[in-house]
N, C-alpha and C positions, 0 to 999 in steps of 0.2 A: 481331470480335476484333482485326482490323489496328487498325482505328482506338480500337480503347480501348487497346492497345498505345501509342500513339502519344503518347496522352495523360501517360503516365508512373504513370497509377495501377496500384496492384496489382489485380486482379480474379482473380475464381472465376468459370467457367463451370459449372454442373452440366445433367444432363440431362431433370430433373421435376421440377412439381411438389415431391411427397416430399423430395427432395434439396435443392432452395432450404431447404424450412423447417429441414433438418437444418444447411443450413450458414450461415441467420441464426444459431441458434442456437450454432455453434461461433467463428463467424468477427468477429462482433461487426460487421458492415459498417454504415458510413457513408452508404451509398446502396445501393438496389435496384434492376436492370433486369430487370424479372420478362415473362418473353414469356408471352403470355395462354396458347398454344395448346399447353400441354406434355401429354406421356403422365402416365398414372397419377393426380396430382392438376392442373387446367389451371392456370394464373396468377393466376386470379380467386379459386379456394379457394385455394390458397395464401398469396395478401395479405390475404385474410380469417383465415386460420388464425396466422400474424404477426401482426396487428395485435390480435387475440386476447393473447399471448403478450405483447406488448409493454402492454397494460392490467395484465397482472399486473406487471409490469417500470419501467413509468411512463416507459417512453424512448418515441419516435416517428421510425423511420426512414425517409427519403423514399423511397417507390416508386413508380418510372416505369414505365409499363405500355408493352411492345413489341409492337406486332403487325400482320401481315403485311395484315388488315383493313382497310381506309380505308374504311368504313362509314358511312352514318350511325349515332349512337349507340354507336358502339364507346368513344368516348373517354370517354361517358354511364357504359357501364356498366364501364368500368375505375375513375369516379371512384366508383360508386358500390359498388366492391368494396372501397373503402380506400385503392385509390393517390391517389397525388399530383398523377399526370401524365403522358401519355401520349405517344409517339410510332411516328408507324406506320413500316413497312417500304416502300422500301429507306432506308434509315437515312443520309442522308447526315453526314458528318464537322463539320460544319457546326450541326446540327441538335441532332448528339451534346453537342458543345463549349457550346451554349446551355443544355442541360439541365445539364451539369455545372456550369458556373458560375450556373445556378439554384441547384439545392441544395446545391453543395457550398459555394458563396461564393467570397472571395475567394480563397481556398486556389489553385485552379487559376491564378490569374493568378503568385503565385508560383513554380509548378511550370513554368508556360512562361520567363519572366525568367530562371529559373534554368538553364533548357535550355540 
């Protein structure tokens, strides 16, 4: 959370599974950091159950898959849940800022200039 703080975007933490999918659906988010390993529904049905929702919708929003995992195969089967793209835990600040200006684009370069 510091470091998306940091960033200057606005974010929602939620705590499962359940909850991410309730607050794509409220929040209308530009990007997803969906951690694989949540209670109730994990990250992997959840960006299945989204990308579900988003074929009725016709939008595509990018989800990067978080998890504490550095596996083989893990990042295998995050792409193969839907996401976009994966990064594992501990998360450096660094690491974060690449993913954002992956999918967010330019945007973020304005948001720091602006800083």
């Amino acid at each position: 959370t510091q470091i998306l703080g940091e960033t200057g975007y606005r974010f929602e933490i939620v705590g499962n599974g359940r909850k991410a999918l309730d607050a794509f659906g409220k929040l209308n988010p530009r990007m997803i950091l969906m951690d694989v390993s949540m209670p109730e529904m994990n990250g992997l049905e959840a960006t299945g159950a989204i990308r579900t929702l988003e074929q009725d919708m016709g939008t595509h929003v990018p989800i990067v898959g978080v998890t504490a995992h550095a596996l083989k195969g893990d990042r295998e089967r995050c792409l193969e849940a839907g996401m976009d793209d994966y990064l594992p835990k501990p998360i450096s600040p660094r690491a974060l800022l690449e993913k954002l200006e992956r999918w967010l684009g330019s945007d973020i370069e304005i948001r720091r200039s602006a800083g």
